[in-house]
C-alpha positions in Angstrom: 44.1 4.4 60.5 42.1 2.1 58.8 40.8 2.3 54.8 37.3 3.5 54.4 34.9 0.8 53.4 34.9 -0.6 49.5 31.4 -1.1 48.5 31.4 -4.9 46.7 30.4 -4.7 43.0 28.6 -7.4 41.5 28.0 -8.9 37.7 24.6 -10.3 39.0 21.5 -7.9 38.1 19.5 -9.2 41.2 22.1 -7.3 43.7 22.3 -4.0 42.0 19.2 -4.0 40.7 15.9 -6.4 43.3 13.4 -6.1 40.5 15.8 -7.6 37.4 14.4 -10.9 37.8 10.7 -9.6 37.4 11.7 -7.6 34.2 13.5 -11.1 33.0 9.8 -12.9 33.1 7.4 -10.4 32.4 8.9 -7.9 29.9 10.6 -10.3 27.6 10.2 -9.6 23.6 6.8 -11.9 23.6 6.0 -12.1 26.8 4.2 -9.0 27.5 1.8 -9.2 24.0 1.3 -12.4 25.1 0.2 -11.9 28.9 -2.0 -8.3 27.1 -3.6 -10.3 24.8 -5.0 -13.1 26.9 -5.5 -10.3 29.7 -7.7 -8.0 27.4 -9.6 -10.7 25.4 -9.9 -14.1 27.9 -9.5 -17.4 27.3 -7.8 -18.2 23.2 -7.0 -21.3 21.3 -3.2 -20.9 20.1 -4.3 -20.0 16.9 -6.7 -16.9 17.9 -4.0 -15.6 19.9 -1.4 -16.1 17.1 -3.3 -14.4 15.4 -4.2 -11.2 17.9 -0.6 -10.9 17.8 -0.2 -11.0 14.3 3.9 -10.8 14.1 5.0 -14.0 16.5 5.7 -16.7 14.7 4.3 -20.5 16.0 7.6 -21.3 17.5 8.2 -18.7 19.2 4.0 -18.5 20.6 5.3 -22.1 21.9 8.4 -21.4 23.6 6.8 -18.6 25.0 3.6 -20.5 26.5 5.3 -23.1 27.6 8.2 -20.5 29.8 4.6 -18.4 30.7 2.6 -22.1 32.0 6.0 -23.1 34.0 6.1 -19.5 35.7 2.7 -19.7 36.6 1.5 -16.8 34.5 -0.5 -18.7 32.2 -2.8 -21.8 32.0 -3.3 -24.0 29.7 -6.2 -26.4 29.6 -6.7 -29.4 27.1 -9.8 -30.9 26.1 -9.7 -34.4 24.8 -11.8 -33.8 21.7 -11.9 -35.1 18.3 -9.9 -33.1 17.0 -7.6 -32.0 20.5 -8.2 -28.3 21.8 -6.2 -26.8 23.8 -6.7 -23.1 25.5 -4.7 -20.6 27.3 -6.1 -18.1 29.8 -4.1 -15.8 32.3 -3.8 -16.7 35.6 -4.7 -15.3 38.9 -0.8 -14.5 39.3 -0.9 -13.2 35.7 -3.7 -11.4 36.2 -2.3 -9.8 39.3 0.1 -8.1 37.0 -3.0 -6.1 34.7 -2.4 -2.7 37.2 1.6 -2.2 36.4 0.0 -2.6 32.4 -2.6 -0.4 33.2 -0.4 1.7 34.5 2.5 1.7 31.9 -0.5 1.9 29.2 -1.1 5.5 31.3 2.8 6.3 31.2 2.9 6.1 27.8 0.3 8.0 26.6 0.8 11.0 28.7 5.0 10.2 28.1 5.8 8.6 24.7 5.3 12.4 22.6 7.7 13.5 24.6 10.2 10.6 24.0 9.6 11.1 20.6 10.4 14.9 20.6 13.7 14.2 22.7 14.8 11.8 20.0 13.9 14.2 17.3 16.1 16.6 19.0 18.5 14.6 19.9 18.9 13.3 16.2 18.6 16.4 14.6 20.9 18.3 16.9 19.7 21.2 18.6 18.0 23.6 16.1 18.2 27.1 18.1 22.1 27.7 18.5 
């Protein structure tokens, strides 16, 4: 008699989980505001977006354009002016992402009240005992 079968366990996210990766790129910290922003309003120098944003610091904006350009979510286009400008618009692939926001923009509205009244009774204990 042979042992049943052990299912293999893994520490990489990709095996137990195929859509890890795109939650990695798209739903980091800045990313999303980021990807939103240039969605909703177009083309933005980096200090208009910086601005839209309002909390992200110019560091962060930089590391954050510059991960977006190299995954192909994001363009950025200089023009050789006096003084340089330099824009950033979402891509096709970036735009290609605007129905899962739409979509979790929809989830939340309906959903997030009721989020907030589980934590409520979740932190206040249950009130009829």
């Amino acid at each position: 008699m042979t042992a049943p079968a052990v299912r293999k366990t893994s520490a990489d996210p990709e095996l137990a989980c195929p859509v890890s990766p795109v939650l990695d790129i798209v739903f980091s910290r800045w990313t999303t505001p980021i990807l939103w922003c240039l969605n909703e309003f177009g083309r933005q120098r980096f200090v208009v977006l910086q601005r839209n944003i309002a909390t992200i610091t110019p560091k962060v904006l930089t590391q954050r354009l510059r991960q977006l350009e190299r995954d192909g979510l994001v363009v950025r286009t200089y023009h050789p002016e006096v003084p340089p400008r330099v824009e950033y618009e979402i891509s096709e692939l970036g735009r290609s992402l605007a129905p899962i926001f739409a979509q979790l923009a929809e989830w939340s509205a309906e959903n997030l009240p009721k989020v907030d009244r589980a934590r409520r009774e979740f932190d206040g204990g249950t009130e009829a005992g």
